[in-house]
N, C-alpha and C positions, 0 to 999 in steps of 0.2 A: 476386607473392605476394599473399595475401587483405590487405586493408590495411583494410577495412569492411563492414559487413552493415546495410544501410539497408530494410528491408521497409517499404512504402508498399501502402495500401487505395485504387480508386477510389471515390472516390463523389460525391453529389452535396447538398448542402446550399441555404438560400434567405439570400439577402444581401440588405434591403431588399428583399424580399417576390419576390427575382428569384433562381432556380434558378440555380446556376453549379455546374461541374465543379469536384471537391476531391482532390487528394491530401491522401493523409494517414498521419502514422506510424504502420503496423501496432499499435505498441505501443499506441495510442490503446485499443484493445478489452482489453487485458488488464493493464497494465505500470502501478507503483504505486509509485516516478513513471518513467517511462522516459527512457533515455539511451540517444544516439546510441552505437555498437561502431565505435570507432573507433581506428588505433593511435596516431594524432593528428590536428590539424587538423581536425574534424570539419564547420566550414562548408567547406571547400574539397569535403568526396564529399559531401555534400549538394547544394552550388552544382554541382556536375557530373552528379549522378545526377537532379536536375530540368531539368537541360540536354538530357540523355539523352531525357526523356520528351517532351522540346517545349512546343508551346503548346496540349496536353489539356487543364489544370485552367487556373482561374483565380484560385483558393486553396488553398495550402498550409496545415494544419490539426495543427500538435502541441497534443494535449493535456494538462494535471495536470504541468506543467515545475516546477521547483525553481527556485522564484528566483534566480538566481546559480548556477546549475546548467551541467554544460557544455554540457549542450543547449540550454538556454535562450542562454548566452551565442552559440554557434555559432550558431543560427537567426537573434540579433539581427545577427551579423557577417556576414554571407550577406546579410541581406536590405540591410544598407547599402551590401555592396558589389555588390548588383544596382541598386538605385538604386528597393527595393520600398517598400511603405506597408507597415506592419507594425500588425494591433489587436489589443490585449490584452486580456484578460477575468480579471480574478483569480477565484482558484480557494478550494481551502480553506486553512484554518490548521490543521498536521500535526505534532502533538505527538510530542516525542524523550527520553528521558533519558538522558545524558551518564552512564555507568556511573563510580563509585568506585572504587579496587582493594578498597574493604572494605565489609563490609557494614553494618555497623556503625557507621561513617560516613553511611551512605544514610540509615539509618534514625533516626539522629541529628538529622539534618536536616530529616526533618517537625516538625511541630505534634505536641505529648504525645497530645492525641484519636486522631490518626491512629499515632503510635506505639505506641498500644496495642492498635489494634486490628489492626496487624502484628504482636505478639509474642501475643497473645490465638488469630489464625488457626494459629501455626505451633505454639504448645502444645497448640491442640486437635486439629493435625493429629497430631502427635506423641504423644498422651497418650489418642485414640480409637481402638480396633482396627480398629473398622469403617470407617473411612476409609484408605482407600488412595491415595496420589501415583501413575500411571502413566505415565510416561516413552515416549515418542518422540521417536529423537534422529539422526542420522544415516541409514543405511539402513533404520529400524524400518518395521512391514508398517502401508503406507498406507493397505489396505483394511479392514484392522481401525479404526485411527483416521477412517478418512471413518466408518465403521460407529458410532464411540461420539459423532463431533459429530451426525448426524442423528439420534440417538436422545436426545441431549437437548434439540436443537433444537425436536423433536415436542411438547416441553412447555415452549418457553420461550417470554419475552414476543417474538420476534423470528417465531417460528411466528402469532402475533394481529397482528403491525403488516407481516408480509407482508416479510420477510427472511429467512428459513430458505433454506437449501440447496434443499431437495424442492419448492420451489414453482416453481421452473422447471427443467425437463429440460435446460434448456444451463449453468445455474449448475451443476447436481451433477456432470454431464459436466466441465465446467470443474476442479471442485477433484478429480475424480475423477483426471484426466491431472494435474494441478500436485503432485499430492500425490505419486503415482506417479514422478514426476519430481525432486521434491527426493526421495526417498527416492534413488531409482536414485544421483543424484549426491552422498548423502549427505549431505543438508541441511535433515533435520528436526530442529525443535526445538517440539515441544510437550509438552502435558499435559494429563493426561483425570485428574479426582477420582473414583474411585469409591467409593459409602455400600453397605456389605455385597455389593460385587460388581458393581454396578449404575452406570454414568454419570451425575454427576449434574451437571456441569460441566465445559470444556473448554478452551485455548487454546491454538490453532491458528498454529505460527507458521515458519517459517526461519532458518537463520544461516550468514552467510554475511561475510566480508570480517571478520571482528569485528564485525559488527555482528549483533541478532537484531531479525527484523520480527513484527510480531503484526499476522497476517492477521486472524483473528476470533476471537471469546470468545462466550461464553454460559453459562448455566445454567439448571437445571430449578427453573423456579417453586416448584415443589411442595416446594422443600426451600429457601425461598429466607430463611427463618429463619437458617438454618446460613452464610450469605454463601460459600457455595460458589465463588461466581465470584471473592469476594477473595481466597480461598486459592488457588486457580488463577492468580490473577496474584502476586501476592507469590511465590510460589513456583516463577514463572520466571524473576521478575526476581531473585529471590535467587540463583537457580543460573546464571543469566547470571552476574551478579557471582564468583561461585564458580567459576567457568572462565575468567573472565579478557577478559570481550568489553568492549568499548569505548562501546557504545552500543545502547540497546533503543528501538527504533521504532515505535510504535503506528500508522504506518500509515493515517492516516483523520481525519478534520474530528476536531474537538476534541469533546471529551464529557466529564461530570461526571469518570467515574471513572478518565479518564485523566489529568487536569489536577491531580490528587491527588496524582500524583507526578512529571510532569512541570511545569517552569517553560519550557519552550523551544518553539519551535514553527516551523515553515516555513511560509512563504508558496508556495502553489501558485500558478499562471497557467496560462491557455489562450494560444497563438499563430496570427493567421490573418496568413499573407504574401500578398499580392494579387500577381498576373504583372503584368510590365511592360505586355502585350497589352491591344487597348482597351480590353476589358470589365473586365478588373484594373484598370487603370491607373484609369479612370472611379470605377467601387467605392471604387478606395482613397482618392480624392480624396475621397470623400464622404463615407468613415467619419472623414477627417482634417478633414473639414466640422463635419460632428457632436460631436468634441470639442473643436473652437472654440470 
């Protein structure tokens, strides 16, 4: 029976200015943070499915781990009982909030400044005709929402610092198929603001386990008076709450306007395992040089 699904990329990387062959977890390219599919023991089909491959690479290469994560921990338990050099690279700090059963509670708990400027977004959502909340939530049409984040992307500050969707044909392909895919398996959970019909703000996210991730956010400059983007988040994480999820995960290094409402945060890490094999073995001595 299927007992694990370990997808590995060849490639190759420079170690001390020297080209060496690299495996590396698939998830590297897309996964945020990625974890070994495993139905347990996860160093044991790892330690076996690099045993499989031989003496090709001369580093194994997980990226963006969760500290105390079970990949993380499995990779460290693999590589002890290979007898490898293990370097670590820390990564970012990945802000979480820990959901209340109430909301009320949540918003208790900021600062009065900040409390008012949640109940200020949802009276003017409520109390404006021309603003509309639009919901994507389970299987809702992906092509329509890729359709409203790129159209406010085109006039956000993320289109000037060179993060938009459209500025690379593999990114928009990328959320193109993802989007498509939590739809299919019914695991969207976003929100697009519309000002008299029009996108003026969006965020873009999944739910999945009890928890909801927020892939990306944005809003359109041009209406950036109105804090369109704060309405857009208060107003998933309200509905998180409202349905009962456990935890809203912002997904990505720390930033002003998530630290607002998050206090918690995850330590990210990089993992490079060196082969027992000369060129490993050598390498690794010498990265364990280097932090002498």
């Amino acid at each position: 029976s299927l007992r694990a699904v370990i997808p590995l990329l060849r490639g190759r990387r420079k170690v001390f200015w020297i080209p060496v062959r690299t495996l590396e977890l698939g998830s590297n390219l897309v996964a945020y943070p990625p974890e070994i599919i495993a139905v347990a023991h996860p160093e044991e089909y790892l330690a076996r499915v690099l045993d499989e491959v031989g003496g090709t690479w001369t580093a194994f290469v997980a990226e963006n781990l969760v500290e105390g994560g079970a990949t993380e921990q499995a990779i460290g338990a693999m590589a002890r009982r290979e007898g490898s050099f293990v370097a670590t690279h820390k990564g970012e700090l990945s802000p979480y909030l820990p959901l209340p059963q109430e909301w009320d509670s949540l918003v208790a708990s900021k600062p009065k400044k900040f409390r008012y400027r949640i109940r200020k977004a949802q009276s003017d959502l409520a109390e404006r005709p021309e603003l509309v909340m639009r919901w994507y939530e389970g299987g809702s049409d992906s092509r329509e929402l890729l359709d409203h984040v790129l159209a406010v992307e085109s006039h956000s500050w993320k289109r000037d610092a060179g993060m938009d969707i459209e500025r690379r044909e593999q990114e928009r392909l990328y959320h193109e198929l993802v989007l498509h895919l939590l739809s299919e398996e019914n695991m969207l959970f976003s929100n697009v603001l519309e000002l008299h019909g029009e996108p003026v703000a969006f965020s873009l996210g999944y739910a999945w386990n009890g928890v909801v991730g927020q892939m990306k956010t944005s809003f359109d400059d041009r209406f950036a008076d109105m804090s369109p983007g704060f309405m857009v988040m208060v107003e998933s994480i309200h509905r998180a709450v409202t349905l009962g999820f456990r935890e809203y995960d912002f997904l990505g290094d720390i930033m002003q306007h998530k630290m607002r409402w998050a206090d918690e945060a995850r330590l990210h890490s990089s993992r490079f395992v060196f082969s027992r094999r000369p060129l490993g073995f050598a390498l690794g001595m010498a990265k364990r040089a280097t932090l002498w």
